[in-house]
Short mmCIF file of the C-alpha atoms (twelve columns), coordinates in Angstrom:
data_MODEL
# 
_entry.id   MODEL 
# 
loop_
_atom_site.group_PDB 
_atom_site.id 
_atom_site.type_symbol 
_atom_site.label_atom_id 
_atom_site.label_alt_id 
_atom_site.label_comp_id 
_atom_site.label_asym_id 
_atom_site.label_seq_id 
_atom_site.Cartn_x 
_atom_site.Cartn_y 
_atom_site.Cartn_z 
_atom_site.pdbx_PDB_model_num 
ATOM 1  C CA . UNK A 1  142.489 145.604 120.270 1 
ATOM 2  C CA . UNK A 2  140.609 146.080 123.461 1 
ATOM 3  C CA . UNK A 3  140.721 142.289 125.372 1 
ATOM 4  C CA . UNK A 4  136.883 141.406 126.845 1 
ATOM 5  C CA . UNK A 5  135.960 142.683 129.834 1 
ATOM 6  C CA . UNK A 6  135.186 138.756 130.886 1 
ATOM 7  C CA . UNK A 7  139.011 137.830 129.792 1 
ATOM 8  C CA . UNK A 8  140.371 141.163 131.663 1 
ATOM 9  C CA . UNK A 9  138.766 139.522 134.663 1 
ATOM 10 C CA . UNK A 10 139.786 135.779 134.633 1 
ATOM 11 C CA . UNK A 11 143.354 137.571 134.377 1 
ATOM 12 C CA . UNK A 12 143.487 138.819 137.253 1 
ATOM 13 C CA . UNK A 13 146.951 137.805 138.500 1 
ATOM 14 C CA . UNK A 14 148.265 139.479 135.379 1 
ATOM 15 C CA . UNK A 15 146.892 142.622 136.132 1 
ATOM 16 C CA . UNK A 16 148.261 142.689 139.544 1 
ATOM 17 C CA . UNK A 17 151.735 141.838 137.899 1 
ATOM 18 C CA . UNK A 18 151.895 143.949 135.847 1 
ATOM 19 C CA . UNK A 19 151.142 146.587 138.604 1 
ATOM 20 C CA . UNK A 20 153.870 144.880 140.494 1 
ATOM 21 C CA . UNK A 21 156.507 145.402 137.699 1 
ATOM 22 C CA . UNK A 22 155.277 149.016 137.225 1 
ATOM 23 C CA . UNK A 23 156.425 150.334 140.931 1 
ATOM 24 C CA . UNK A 24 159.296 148.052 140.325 1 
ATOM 25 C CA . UNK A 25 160.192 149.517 137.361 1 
ATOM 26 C CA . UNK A 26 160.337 152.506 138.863 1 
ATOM 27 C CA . UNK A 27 162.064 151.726 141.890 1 
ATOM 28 C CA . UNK A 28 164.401 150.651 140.111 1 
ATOM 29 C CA . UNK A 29 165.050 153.809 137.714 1 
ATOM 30 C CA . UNK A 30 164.814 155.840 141.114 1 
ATOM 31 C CA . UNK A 31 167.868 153.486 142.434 1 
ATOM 32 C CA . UNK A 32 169.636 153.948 139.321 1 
ATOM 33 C CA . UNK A 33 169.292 157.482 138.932 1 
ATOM 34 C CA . UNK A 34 170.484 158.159 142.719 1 
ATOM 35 C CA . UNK A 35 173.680 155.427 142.220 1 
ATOM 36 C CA . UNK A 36 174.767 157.813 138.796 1 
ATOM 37 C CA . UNK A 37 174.126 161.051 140.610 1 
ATOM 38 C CA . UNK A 38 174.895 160.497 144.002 1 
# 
């Protein structure tokens, strides 16, 4: 289930989106939480 390491590489962008979403992610559960518990 493990993509090649030469496929991991040409996705690059992906990678770096998904890292994007993942601090957004929880920026956004950090926003929410303070906005229901203020």
């Amino acid at each position: 289930m493990t993509p090649l390491p030469d496929s991991r590489a040409a996705h690059t962008d992906t990678s770096i989106y998904s890292i994007f979403m993942r601090y957004y992610l929880r920026f956004l559960i950090k926003f929410i939480g303070v906005g229901l518990n203020p």
